[in-house]
LUMKOLDO-125031 format. One record per residue (C-alpha): z, y, x. Coordinates in Angstrom, 2 decimals, decimal comma, padded with zeros to 5 digits, always signed. Each point is the difference from the previous one (the first is absolute). Layout:
NODE; Z; Y; X
...
This chain:
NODE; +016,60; +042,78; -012,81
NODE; -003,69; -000,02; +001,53
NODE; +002,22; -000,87; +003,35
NODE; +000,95; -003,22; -001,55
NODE; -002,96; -001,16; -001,37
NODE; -002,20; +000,76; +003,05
NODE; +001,77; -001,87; +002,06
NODE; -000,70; -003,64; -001,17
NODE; -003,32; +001,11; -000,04
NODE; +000,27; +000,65; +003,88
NODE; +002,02; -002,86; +000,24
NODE; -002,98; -002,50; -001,42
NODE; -002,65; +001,92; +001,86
NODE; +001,61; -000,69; +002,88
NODE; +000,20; -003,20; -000,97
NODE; -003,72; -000,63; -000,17
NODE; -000,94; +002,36; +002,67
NODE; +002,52; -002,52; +002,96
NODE; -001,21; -003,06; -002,27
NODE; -003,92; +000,95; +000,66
NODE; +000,56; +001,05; +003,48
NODE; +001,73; -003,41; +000,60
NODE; -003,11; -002,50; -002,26
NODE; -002,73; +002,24; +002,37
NODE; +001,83; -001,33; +002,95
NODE; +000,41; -003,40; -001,45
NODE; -003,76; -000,19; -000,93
NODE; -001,21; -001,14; +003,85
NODE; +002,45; -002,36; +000,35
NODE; -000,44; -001,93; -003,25
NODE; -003,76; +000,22; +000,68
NODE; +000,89; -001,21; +003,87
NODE; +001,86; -002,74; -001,78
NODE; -002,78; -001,25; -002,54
NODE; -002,20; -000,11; +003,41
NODE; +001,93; -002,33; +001,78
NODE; +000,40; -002,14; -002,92
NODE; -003,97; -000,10; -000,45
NODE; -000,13; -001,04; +003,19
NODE; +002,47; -002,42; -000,48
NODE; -001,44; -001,47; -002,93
NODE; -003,33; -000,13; +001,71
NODE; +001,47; -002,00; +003,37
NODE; +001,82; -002,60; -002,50
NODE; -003,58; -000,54; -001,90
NODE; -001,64; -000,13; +003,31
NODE; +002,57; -002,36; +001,89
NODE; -000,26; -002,71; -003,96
NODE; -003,54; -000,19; -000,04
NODE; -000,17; -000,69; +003,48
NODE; +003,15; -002,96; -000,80
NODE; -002,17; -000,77; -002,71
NODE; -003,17; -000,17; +001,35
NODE; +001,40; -002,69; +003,15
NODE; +001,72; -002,12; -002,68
NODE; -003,41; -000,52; -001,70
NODE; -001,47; -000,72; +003,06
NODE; +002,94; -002,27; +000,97
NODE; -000,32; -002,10; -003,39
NODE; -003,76; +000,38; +000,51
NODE; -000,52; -002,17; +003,36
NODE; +002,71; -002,47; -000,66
NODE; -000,10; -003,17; -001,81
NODE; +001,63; +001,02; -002,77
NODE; -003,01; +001,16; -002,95
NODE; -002,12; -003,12; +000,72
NODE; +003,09; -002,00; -000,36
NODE; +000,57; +001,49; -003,27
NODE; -003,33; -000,17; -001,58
NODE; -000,30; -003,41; +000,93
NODE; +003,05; -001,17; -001,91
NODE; -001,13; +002,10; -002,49
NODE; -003,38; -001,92; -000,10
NODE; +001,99; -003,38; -000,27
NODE; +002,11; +001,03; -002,60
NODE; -002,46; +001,24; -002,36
NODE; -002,38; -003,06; +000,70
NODE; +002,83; -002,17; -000,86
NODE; +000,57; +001,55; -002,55
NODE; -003,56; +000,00; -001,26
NODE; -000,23; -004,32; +000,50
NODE; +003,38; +000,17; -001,87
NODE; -001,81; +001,85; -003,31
NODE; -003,00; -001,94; +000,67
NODE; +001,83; -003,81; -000,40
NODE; +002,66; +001,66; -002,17
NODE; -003,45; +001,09; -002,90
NODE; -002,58; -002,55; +000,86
């Protein structure tokens, strides 16, 4: 009787004895793994700010912005004369 009953107890402590054998070996890996995607992560933020930074500049010394702010300053002073005739 005690034979039976001890042995699923061997049987699970087994178990958990292989099962933390194999998570210690697993642990450098995984940590090996979250390294390389930090770095990763860190080289894809580097290499967008850097896109980002020459596409500001790019918009920055061409025509483009004063362009746009001065059909923005016709627009509204049209539309300002318009109100002005429209309520005097």
């Amino acid at each position: 009787m005690s034979l039976i009953l001890s042995l699923p107890v061997w049987v699970v402590v087994l178990s958990l004895v292989l099962e933390g054998l194999a998570l210690a070996q697993a642990a450098p890996q995984i940590s090996s793994t979250l390294e390389l995607i930090l770095d990763k992560l860190k080289e894809f933020g580097k290499a967008l700010k850097d896109k980002a930074l020459a596409a500001i500049e790019s918009i920055k010394q061409s025509d483009i912005p004063a362009k746009t702010q001065n059909w923005f300053s016709k627009t509204f002073n049209k539309g300002k004369e318009r109100l002005k005739i429209t309520f005097s």
